[in-house]
C-alpha positions, -999 to 999 in steps of 0.1 A, spaced: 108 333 15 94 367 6 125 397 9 102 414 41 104 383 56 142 374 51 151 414 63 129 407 95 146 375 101 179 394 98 169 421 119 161 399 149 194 381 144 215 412 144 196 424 176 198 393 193 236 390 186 240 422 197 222 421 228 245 384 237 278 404 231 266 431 251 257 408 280 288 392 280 307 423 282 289 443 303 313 448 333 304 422 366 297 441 396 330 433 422 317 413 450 314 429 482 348 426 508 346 429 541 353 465 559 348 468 592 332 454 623 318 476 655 318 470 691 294 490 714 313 492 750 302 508 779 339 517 790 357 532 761 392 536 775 387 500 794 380 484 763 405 503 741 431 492 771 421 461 766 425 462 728 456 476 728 475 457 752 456 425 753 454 420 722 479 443 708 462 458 680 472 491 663 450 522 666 445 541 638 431 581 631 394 583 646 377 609 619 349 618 643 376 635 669 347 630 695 361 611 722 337 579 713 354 561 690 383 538 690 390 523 651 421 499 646 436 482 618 431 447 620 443 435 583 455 452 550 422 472 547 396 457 577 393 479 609 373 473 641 359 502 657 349 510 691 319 530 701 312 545 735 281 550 751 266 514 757 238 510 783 240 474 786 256 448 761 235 414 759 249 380 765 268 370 735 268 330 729 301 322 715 292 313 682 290 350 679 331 359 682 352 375 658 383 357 652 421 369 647 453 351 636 487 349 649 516 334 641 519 314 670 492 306 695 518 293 722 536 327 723 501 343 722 491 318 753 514 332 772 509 364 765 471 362 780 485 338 808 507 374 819 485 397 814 457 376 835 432 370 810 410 338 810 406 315 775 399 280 769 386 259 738 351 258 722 344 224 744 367 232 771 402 223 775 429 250 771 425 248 735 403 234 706 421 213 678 399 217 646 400 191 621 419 210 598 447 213 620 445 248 633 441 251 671 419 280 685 410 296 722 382 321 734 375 344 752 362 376 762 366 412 755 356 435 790 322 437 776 320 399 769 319 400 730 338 370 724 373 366 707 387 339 688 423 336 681 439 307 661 470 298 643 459 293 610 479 294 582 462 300 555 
């Protein structure tokens, strides 16, 4: 092989090696985590009632101070904020729910059962029993977004 040749050859080599090590350095974009979900409501102080005593949630600094915003803390780092100012909030088919956990759905049963609030299971019943085990009920917030709570455990 002719010394032009052979220097070429190792040229491309080195590039291509380098350009392998570099892709499998480069740093991985982190996958995305969930943040936050929003509720439009008609009645701001009915539904933050609602959230705080019904479902007990724990309110946390609004930073728009504008008297139409609600935000709580519903994990380590997930919120769910309330917005005033709804017109009208379509139906919502249950599939569409957001879902929380507690520790025990019995205690959280009666909870509802006192503070007059209707739930059931996913096919009726009082409550659903998935296949893995955990046990669910529904139902809605004053707006009629629908709520799922379970006892799962992770």
């Amino acid at each position: 092989m002719k010394p032009t040749r052979i220097a070429l050859l190792i040229a491309l080599s080195t590039c291509f090696l380098v350009t392998c090590a570099a892709a499998q350095s480069a740093p991985q974009a982190a996958p995305a985590e969930f943040d936050h979900v929003t509720r439009n409501v008609r009645d701001l102080q009915k539904s933050a009632e609602f959230y705080d005593k019904v479902m007990q949630l724990n309110r946390m600094p609004d930073p728009f101070k504008d008297g139409q915003h609600v935000w709580y803390r519903v994990g380590a780092h997930e919120q769910l904020h309330l917005v005033g100012g709804a017109t009208a909030v379509p139906p919502q088919p249950t599939e569409l729910h957001v879902a929380f956990r507690v520790s025990s759905l019995a205690d959280f049963m009666a909870h509802l059962d006192r503070m007059n609030v209707k739930y059931g299971g996913i096919r009726g019943g009082k409550v659903t029993d998935r296949p893995d085990g955990v046990r669910q009920i529904y139902f809605q917030d004053p707006d009629g977004y629908w709520i799922e709570v379970n006892d799962d455990k992770f």
